[in-house]
KEDRENTI-814225 format. One line per 2 residues: their letters; for each residue x, y, z negated of N, C-alpha, C. Coordinates in steps of 0.02 Angstrom, whole numbers, plus 50000, padded with zeros to 5 digits. Layout:
N
a> X/Y/Z/X/Y/Z/X/Y/Z  ...
//
This chain:
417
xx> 54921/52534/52838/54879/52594/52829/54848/52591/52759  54859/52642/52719/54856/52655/52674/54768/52729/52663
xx> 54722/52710/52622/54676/52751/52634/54684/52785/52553  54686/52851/52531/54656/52865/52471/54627/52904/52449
xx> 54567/52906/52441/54509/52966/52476/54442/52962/52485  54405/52996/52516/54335/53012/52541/54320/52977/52593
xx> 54250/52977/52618/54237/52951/52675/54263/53013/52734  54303/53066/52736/54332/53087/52769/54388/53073/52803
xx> 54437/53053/52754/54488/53035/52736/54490/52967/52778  54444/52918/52759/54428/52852/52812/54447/52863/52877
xx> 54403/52917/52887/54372/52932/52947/54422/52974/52988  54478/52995/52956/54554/53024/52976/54586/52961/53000
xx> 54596/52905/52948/54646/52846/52948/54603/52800/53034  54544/52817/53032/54513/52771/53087/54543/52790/53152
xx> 54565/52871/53162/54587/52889/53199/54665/52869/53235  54706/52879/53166/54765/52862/53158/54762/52801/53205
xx> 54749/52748/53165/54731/52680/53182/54736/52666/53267  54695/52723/53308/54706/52705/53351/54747/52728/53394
xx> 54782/52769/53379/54851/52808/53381/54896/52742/53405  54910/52718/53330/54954/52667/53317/54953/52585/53360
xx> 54890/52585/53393/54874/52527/53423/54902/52540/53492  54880/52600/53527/54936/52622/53576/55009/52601/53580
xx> 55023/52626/53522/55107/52611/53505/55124/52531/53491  55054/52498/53507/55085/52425/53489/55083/52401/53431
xx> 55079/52415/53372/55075/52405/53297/55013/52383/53270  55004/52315/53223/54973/52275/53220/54965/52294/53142
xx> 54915/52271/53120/54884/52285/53060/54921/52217/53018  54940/52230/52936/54966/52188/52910/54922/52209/52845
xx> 54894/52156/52797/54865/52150/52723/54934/52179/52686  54985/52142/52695/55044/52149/52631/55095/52191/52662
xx> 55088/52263/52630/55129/52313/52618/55196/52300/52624  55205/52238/52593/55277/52229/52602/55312/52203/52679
xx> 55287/52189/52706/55300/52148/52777/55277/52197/52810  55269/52275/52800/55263/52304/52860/55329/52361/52870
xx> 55331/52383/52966/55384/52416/52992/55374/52491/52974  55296/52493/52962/55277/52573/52973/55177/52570/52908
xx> 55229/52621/52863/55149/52613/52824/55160/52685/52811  55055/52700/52836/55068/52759/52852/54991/52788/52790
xx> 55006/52832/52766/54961/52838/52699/54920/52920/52712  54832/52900/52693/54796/52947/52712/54779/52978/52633
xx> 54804/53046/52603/54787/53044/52542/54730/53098/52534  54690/53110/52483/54659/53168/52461/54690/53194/52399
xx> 54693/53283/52399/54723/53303/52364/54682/53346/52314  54603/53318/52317/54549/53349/52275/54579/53362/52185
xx> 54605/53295/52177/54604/53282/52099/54676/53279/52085  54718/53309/52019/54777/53286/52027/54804/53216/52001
xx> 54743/53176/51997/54746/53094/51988/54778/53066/52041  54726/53080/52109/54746/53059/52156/54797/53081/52195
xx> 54849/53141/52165/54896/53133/52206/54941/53088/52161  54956/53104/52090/54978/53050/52071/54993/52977/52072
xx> 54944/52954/52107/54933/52891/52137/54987/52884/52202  55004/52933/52226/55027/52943/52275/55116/52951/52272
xx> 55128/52964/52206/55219/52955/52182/55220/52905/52152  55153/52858/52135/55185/52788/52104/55200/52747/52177
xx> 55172/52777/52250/55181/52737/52301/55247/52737/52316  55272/52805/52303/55335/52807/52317/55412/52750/52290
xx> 55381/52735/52223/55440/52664/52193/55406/52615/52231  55342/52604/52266/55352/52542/52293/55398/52538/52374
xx> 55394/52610/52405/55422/52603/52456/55518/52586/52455  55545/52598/52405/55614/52581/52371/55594/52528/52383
xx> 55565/52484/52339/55571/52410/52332/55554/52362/52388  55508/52405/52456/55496/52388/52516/55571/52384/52543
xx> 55606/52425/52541/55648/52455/52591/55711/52424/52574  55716/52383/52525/55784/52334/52520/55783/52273/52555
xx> 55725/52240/52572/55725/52181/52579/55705/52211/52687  55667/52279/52695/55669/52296/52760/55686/52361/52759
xx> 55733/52373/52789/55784/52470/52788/55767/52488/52847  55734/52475/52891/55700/52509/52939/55637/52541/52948
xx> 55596/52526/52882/55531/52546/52858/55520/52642/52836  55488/52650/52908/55455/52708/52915/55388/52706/52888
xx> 55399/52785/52823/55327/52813/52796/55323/52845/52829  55243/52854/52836/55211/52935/52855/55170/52938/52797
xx> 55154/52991/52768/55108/53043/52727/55043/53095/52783  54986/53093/52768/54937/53128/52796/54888/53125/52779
xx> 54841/53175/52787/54768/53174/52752/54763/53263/52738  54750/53280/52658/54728/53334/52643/54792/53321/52606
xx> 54833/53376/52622/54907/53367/52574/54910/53454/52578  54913/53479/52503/54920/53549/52489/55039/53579/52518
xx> 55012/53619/52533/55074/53643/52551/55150/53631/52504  55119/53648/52458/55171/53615/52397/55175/53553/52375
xx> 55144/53501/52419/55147/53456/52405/55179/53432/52446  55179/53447/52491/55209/53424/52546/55277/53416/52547
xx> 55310/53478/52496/55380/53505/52482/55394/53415/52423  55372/53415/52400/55391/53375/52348/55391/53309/52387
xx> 55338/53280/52420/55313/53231/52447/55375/53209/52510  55397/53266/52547/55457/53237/52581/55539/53200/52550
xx> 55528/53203/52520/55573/53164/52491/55573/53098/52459  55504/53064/52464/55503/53006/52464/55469/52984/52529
xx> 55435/53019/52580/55412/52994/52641/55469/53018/52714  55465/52981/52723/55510/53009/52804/55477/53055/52832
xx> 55404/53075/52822/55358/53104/52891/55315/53138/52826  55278/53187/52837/55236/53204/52804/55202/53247/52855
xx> 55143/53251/52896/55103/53281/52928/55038/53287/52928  55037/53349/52940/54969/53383/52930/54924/53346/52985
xx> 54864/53317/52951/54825/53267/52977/54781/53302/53049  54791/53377/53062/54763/53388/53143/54824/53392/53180
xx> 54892/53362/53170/54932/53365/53211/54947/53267/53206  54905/53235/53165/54918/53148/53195/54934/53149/53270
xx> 54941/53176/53320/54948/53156/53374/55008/53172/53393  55064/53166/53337/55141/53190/53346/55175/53143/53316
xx> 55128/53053/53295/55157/53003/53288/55211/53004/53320  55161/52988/53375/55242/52950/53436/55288/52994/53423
xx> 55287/53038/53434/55357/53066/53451/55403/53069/53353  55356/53085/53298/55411/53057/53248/55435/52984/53250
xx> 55417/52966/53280/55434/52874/53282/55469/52880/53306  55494/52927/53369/55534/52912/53411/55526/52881/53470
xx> 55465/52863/53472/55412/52830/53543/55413/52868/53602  55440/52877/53653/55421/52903/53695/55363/52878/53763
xx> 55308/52874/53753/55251/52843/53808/55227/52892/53838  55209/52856/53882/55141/52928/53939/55080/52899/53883
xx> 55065/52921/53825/54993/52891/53819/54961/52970/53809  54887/52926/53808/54836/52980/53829/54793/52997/53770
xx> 54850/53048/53726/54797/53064/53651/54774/53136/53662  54708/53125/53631/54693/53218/53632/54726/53264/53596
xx> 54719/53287/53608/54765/53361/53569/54725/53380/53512  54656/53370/53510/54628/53395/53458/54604/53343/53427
xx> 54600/53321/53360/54615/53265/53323/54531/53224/53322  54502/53260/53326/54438/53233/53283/54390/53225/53382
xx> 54439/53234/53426/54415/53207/53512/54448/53132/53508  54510/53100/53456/54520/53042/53458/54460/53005/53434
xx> 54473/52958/53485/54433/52909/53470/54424/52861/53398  54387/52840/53367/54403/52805/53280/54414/52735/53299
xx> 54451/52705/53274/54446/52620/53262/54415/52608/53189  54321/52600/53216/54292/52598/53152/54328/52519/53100
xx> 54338/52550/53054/54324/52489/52995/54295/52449/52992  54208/52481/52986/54159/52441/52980/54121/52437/53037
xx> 54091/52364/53035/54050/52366/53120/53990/52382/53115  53965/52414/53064/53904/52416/53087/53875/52489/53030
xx> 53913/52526/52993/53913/52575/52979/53979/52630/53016  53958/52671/53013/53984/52726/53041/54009/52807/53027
xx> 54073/52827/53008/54078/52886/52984/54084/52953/53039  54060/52991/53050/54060/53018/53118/54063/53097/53091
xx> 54136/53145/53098/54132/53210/53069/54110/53236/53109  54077/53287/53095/54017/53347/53119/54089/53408/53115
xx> 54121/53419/53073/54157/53496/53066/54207/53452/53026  54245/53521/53015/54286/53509/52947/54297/53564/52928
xx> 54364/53568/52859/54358/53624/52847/54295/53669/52794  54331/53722/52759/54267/53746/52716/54289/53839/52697
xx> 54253/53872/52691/54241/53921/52681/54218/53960/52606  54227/53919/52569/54171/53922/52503/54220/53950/52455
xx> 54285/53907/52435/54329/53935/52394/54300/53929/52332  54291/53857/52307/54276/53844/52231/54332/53854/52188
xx> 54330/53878/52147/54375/53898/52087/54430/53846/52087  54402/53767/52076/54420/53710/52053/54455/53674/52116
xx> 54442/53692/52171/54462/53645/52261/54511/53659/52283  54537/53631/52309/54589/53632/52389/54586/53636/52437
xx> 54509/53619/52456/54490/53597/52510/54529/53653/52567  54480/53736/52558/54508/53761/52606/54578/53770/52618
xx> 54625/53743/52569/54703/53760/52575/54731/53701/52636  54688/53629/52613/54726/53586/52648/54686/53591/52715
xx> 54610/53588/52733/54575/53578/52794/54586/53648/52811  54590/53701/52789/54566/53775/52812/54508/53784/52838
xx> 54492/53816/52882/54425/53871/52887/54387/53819/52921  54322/53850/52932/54276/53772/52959/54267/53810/53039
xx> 54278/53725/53049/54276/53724/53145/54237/53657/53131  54168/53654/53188/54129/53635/53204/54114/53596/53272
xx> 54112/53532/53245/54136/53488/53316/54062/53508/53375  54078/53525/53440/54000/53534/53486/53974/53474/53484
xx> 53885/53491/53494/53861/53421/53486/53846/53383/53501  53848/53398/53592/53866/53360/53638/53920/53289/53619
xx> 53960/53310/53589/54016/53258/53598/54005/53229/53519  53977/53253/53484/53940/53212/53420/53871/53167/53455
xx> 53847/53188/53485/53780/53143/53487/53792/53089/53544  53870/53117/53585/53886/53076/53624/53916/53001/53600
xx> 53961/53018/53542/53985/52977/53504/53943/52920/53453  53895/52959/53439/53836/52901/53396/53784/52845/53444
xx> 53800/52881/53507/53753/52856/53574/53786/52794/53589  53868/52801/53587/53908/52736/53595/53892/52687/53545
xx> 53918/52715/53469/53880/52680/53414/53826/52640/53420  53784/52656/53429/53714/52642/53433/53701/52573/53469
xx> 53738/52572/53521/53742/52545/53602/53781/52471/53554  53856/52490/53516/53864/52432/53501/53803/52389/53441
xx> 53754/52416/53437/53725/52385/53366/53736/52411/53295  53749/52494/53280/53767/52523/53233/53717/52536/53196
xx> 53697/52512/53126/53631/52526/53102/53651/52579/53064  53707/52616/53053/53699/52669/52999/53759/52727/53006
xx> 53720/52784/53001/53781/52859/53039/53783/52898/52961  53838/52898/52967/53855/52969/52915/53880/53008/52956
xx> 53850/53076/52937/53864/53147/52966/53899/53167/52916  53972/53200/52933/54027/53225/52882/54042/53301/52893
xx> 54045/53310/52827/54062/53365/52836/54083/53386/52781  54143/53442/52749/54172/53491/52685/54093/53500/52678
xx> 54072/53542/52709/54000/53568/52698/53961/53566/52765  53918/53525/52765/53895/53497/52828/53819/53534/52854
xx> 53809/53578/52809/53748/53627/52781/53747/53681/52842  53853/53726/52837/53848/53762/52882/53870/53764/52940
xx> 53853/53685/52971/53871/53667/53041/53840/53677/53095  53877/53722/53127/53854/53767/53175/53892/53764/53250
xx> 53839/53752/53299/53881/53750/53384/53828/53775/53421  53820/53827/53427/53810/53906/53462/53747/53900/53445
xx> 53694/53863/53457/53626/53890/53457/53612/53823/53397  53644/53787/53399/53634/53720/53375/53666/53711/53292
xx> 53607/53719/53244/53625/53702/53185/53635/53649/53158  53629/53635/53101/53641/53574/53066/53571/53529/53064
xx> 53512/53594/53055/53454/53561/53045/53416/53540/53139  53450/53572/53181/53429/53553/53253/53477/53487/53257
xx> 53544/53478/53238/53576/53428/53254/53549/53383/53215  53527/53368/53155/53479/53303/53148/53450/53284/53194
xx> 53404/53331/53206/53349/53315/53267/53389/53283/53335  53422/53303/53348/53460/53279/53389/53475/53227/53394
xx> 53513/53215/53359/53538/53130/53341/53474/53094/53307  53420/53110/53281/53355/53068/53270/53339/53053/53347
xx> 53320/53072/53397/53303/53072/53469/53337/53001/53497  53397/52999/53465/53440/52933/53486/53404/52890/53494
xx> 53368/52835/53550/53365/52779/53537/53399/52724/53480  53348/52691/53445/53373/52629/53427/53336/52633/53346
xx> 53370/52585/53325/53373/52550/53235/53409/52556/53216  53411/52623/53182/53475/52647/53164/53457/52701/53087
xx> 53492/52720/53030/53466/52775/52991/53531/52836/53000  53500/52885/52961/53558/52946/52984/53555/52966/52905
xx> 53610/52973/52868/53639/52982/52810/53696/53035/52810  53685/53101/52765/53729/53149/52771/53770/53163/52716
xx> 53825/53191/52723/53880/53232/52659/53933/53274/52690  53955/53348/52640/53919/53349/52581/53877/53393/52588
xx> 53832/53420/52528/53803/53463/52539/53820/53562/52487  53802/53599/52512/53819/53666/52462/53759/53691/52449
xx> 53739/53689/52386/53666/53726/52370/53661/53764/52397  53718/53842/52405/53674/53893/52451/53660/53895/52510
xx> 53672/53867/52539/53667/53846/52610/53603/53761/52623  53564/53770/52570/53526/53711/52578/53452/53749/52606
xx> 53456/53755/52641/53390/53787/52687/53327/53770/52694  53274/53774/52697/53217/53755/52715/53187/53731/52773
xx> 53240/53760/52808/53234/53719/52900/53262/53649/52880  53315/53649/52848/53354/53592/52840/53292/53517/52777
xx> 53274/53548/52753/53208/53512/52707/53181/53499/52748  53141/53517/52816/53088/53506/52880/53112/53471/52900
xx> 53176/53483/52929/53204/53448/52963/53234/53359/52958  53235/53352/52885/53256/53304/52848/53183/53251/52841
xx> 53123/53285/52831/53037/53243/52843/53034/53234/52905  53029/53276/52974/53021/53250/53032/53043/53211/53059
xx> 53112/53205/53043/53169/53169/53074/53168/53098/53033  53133/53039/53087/53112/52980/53046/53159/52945/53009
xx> 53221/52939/53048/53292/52930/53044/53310/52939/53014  53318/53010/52981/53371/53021/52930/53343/52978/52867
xx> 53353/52963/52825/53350/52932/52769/53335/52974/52700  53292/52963/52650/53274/53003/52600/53309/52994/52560
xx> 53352/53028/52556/53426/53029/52500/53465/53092/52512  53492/53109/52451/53538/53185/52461/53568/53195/52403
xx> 53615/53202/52405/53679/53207/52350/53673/53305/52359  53655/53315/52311/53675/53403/52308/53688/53436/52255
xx> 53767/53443/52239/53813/53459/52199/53802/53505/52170  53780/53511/52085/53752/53564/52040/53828/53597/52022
xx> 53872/53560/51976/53949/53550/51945/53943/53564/51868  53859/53619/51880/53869/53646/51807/53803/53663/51795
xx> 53746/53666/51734/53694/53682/51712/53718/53758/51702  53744/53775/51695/53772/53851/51662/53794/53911/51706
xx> 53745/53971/51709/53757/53994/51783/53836/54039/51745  53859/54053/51697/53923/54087/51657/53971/54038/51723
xx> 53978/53978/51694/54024/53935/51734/54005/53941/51809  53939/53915/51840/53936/53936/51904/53982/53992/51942
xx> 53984/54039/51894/54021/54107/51925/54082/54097/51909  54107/54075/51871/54184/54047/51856/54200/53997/51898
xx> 54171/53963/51932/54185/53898/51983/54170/53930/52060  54147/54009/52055/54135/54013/52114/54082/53997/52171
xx> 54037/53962/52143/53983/53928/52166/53930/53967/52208  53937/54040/52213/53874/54062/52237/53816/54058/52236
xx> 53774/54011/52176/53703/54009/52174/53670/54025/52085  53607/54006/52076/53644/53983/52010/53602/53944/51997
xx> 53576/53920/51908/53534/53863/51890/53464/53872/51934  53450/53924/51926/53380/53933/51933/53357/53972/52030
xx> 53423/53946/52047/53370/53942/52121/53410/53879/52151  53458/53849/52131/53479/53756/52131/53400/53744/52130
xx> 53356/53777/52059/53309/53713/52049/53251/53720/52083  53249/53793/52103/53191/53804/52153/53205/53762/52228
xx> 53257/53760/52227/53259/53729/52293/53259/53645/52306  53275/53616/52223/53258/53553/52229/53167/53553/52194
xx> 53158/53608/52205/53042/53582/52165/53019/53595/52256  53058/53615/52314/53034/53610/52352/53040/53558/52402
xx> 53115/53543/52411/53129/53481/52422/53079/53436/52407  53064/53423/52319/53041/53372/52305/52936/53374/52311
xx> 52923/53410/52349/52859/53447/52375/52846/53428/52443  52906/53438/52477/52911/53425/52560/52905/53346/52559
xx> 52963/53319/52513/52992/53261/52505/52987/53218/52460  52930/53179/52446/52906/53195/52364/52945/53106/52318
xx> 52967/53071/52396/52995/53004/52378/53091/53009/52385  53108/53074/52387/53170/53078/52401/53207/53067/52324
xx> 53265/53020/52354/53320/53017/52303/53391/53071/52295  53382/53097/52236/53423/53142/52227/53468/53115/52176
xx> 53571/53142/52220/53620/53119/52168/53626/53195/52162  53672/53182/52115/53760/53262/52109/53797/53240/52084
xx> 53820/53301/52081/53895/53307/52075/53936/53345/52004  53957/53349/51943/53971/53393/51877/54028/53370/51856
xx> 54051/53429/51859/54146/53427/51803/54118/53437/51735  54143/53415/51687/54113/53413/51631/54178/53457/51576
xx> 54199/53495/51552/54265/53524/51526/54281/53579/51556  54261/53617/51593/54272/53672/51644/54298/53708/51595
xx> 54360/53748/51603/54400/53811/51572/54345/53838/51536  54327/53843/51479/54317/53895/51435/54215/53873/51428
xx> 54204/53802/51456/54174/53797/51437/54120/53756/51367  54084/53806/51348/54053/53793/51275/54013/53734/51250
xx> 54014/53679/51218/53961/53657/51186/53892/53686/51216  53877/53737/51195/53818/53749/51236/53805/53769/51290
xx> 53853/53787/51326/53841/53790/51390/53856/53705/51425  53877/53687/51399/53878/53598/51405/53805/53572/51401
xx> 53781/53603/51345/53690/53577/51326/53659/53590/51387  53664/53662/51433/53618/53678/51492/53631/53630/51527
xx> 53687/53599/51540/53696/53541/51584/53655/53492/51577  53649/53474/51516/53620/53412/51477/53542/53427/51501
xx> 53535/53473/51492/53454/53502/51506/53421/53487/51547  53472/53528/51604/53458/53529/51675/53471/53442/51709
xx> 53499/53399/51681/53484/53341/51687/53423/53286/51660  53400/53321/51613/53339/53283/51577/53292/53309/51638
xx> 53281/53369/51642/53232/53415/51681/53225/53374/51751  53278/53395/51790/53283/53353/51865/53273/53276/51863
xx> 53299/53255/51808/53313/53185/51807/53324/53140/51871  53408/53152/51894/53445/53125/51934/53427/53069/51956
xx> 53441/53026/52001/53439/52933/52015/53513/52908/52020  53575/52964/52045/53622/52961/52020/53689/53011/51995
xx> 53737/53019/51966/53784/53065/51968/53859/53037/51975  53862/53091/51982/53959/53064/52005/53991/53122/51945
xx> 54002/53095/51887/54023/53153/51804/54120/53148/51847  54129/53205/51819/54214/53203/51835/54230/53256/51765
xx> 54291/53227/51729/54320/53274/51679/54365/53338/51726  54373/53370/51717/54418/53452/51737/54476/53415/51717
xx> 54513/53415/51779/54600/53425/51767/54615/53501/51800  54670/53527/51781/54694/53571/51826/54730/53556/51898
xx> 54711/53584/51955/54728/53561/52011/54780/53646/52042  54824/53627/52026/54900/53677/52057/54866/53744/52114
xx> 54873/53790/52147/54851/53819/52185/54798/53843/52194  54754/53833/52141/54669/53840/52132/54676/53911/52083
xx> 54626/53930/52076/54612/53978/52046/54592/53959/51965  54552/53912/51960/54541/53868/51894/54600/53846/51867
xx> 54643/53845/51890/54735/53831/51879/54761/53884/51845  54734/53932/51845/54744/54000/51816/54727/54002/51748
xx> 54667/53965/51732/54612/53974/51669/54665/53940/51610  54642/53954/51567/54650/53891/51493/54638/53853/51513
xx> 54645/53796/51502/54619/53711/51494/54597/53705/51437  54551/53743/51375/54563/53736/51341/54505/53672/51296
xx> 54484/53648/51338/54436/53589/51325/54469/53530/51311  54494/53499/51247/54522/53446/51203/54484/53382/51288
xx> 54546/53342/51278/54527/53275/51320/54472/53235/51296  54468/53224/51235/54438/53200/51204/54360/53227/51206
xx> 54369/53287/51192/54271/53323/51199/54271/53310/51275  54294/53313/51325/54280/53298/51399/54243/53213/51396
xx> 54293/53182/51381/54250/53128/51370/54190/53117/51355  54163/53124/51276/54116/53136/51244/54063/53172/51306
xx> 54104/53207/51348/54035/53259/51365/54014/53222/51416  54049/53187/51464/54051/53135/51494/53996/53065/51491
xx> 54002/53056/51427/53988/52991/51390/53916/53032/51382  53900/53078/51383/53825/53125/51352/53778/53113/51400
xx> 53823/53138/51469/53767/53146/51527/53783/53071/51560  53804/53032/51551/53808/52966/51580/53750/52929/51524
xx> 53740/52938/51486/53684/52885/51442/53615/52941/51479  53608/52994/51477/53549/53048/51496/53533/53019/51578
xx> 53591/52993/51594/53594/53002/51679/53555/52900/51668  53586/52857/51659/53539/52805/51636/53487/52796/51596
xx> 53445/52831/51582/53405/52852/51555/53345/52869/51598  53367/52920/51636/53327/52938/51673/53312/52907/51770
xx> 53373/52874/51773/53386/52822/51816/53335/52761/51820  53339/52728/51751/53298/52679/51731/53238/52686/51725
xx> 53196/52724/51708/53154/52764/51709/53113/52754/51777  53150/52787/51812/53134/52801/51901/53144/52712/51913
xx> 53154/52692/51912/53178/52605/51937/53134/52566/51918  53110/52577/51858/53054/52534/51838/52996/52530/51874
xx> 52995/52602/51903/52913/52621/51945/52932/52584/52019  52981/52569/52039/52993/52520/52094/52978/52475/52105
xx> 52965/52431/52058/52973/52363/52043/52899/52341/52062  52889/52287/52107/52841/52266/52139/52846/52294/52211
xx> 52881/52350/52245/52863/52383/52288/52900/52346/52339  52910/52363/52397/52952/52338/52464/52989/52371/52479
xx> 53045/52358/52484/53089/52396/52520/53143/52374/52581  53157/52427/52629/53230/52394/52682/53297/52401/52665
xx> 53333/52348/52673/53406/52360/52641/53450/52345/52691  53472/52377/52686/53559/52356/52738/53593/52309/52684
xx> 53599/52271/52732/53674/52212/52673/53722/52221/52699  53782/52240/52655/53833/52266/52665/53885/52196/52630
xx> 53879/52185/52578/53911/52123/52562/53888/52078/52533  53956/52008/52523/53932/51946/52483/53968/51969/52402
xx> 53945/51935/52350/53992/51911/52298/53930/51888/52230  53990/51832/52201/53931/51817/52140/53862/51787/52160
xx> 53875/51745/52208/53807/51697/52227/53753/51749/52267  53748/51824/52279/53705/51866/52294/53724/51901/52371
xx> 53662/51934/52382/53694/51993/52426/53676/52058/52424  53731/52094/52419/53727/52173/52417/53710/52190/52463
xx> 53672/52260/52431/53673/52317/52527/53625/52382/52460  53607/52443/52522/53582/52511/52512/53513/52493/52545
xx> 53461/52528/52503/53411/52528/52542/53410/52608/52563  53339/52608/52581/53316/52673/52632/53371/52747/52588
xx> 53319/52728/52528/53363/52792/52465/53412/52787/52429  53450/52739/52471/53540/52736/52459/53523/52691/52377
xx> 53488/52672/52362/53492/52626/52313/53510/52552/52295  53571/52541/52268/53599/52470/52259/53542/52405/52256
xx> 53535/52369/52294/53514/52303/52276/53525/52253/52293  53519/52195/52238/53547/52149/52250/53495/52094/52259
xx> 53507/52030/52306/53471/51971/52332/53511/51936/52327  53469/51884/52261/53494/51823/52273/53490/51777/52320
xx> 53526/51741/52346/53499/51685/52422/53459/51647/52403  53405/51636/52429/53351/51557/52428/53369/51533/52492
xx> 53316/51473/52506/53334/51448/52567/53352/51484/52632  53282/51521/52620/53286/51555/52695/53346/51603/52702
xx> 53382/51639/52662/53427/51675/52674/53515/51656/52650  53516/51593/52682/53595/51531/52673/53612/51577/52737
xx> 53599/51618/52802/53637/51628/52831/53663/51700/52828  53704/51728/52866/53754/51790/52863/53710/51850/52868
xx> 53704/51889/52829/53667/51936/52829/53690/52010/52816  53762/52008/52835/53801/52068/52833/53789/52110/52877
xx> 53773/52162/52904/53742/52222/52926/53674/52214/52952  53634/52176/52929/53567/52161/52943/53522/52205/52908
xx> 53470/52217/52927/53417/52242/52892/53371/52189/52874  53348/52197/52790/53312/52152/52759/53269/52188/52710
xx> 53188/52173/52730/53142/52160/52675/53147/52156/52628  53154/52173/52564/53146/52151/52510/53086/52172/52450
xx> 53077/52132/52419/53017/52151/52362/53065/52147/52305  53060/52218/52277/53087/52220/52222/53063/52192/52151
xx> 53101/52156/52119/53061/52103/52066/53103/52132/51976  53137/52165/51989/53165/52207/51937/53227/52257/51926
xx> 53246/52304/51879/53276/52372/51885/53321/52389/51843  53386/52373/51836/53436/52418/51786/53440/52494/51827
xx> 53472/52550/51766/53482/52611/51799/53516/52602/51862  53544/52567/51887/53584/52596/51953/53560/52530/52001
xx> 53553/52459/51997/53545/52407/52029/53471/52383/52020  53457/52382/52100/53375/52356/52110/53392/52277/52105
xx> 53351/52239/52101/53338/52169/52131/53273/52148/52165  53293/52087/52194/53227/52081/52222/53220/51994/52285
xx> 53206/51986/52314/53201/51928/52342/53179/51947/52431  53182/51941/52470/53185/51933/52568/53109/51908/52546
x> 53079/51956/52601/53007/51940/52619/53009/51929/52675
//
């Protein structure tokens, strides 16, 4: 099993996974020694499908030394891709019909899969974090996406069988839920919104935090801000995707909002919420965009001053509407523009980090490496602990104390109290 992608995308392959365990099929590290490798791709960027025809010469070089080696292809695969993509995979299927393994295998069993993909059960990854989709699917139609081509229209899992599913979680010792979603903003099951379904799943018994993605500015609500303070659970953190300082481009990307009610809605957020950590999201090169409309970006990042961003240069992505435009932004100025808001974005990162330092915080440890241990605290912020005595033992999905003792832009440190 092959993952390449989002925490969606995971959260597809988790499914698979247990598809395949039915059928008997055992998990193998080396690609090469397996009967059946079956690959979950995202088709957001055209990087990452690329990634996806260099897999193809390795499956040749698989397939001499074993000629019985069945691919599958699945995930978010655009229609035309699919055309191209069969010819180096045996199988290529649309990821709400995974439950038509068996029968491309050629398996014939009585087993007992749902018909509707996201009622399979996951074989989590991780034991003690959790990806759990709310919907899928999107409605928005950004200039620049795929999304709605490959997921289509949004269907909304009931929440019964979401809050049923985190209740199991929970039960095994799950300290941490992501709620998924294309746009998880407009998740809706009849009376029951996005901002009631927090509440909902806060109600859960236990020690546990609730962490969401993604989000769509216009659809960022004010019930949903209430809802996000009451709810002890959820965690003060929110990734909410600007793409662009420039409302010209906004409307060229499709976005539906623009600079100036994005920012009204993060001065209230940050009013309701006044310790919340805010990331985003910005293509930096957008068709036809200017130097100075590049500066509003720059602006609107000094102004907000982020804790983190996720910068992406503009490729053209086939089937999009932005596919249409010029490209006419040199690779090179993408960079540069790149390189602009990444020093602005540490800058203002560091900044915020410094005022931490002395304070306490809870961290999930997520891993070892380099004599230390990693994990996220409350506001999704990296930190790292070095071991002293008291902490020589395993402290991988634990919750830990820490006093923070100093701050680069992106990594806390600090020592177990």
């Amino acid at each position: 099993m092959a993952v390449y992608g989002c925490q969606m995308n995971i959260s597809d392959a988790e499914r698979i996974a247990t598809i395949l365990e039915q059928l008997k099929y055992a998990k193998t590290a080396d690609m090469g020694e397996a009967d059946l490798i079956v690959v979950t791709m995202c088709s957001i960027r055209q990087s990452a499908v690329d990634r996806i025809h260099g897999l193809v010469d390795k499956f040749e070089i698989i397939r001499k030394k074993h000629p019985k080696l069945k691919t599958i292809l699945t995930g978010c695969v655009l229609k035309r891709d699919q055309k191209i993509f069969v010819e180096g995979f045996d199988f290529v299927l649309d990821v709400k019909d995974m439950q038509r393994i068996p029968e491309l295998l050629g398996i014939k069993k009585n087993l007992k899969i749902k018909t509707d993909y996201l009622d399979i059960t996951p074989q989590y990854e991780n034991e003690f974090s959790a990806n759990v989709p709310i919907m899928t699917g999107c409605n928005n139609f950004c200039s620049y996406c795929v999304v709605p081509y490959v997921r289509e229209r949004e269907i909304s899992r009931h929440a019964k069988e979401i809050v049923a599913e985190i209740n199991k979680l929970i039960k095994k010792n799950y300290k941490e839920i992501w709620l998924l979603g294309q746009n998880v903003n407009s998740y809706k099951d009849g009376k029951v919104d996005f901002p009631q379904l927090l509440k909902l799943v806060n109600k859960i018994p236990g020690d546990f935090w609730i962490r969401f993605t993604s989000s769509h500015p216009k659809d960022f609500s004010t019930e949903l801000i209430d809802a996000m303070a009451r709810s002890k659970k959820v965690k003060h953190y929110l990734n909410l995707p600007i793409q662009s300082g420039d409302n010209d481009i906004l409307r060229l990307m499709n976005r539906h909002y623009t600079v100036e009610s994005y920012k009204k809605k993060i001065k209230e957020l940050k009013k309701i919420i006044p310790d919340i950590t805010l990331s985003t999201d910005i293509i930096v090169g957008f068709p036809g965009e200017s130097k100075k409309q590049f500066n509003n970006t720059v602006k609107l990042f000094m102004e907000l001053k982020y804790d983190m961003g996720y910068i992406s240069k503009y490729s053209p992505r086939a089937g999009t509407g932005a596919a249409k435009l010029k490209n006419n932004v040199p690779t090179e100025e993408k960079r540069r523009r790149e390189k602009v808001l990444t020093e602005v974005l540490k800058m203002t990162a560091l900044e915020k980090n410094k005022k931490i330092i002395g304070t306490k915080t809870k961290v999930l440890i997520n891993e070892f490496k380099n004599d230390s241990w990693y994990g996220k605290d409350e506001f999704y912020k990296t930190v790292r602990m070095t071991p002293i005595k008291k902490s020589q033992k395993n402290l991988r999905g634990k919750f830990v104390n820490i006093k923070i003792t100093g701050a680069s832009a992106f990594v806390l440190t600090g020592d177990e109290q």
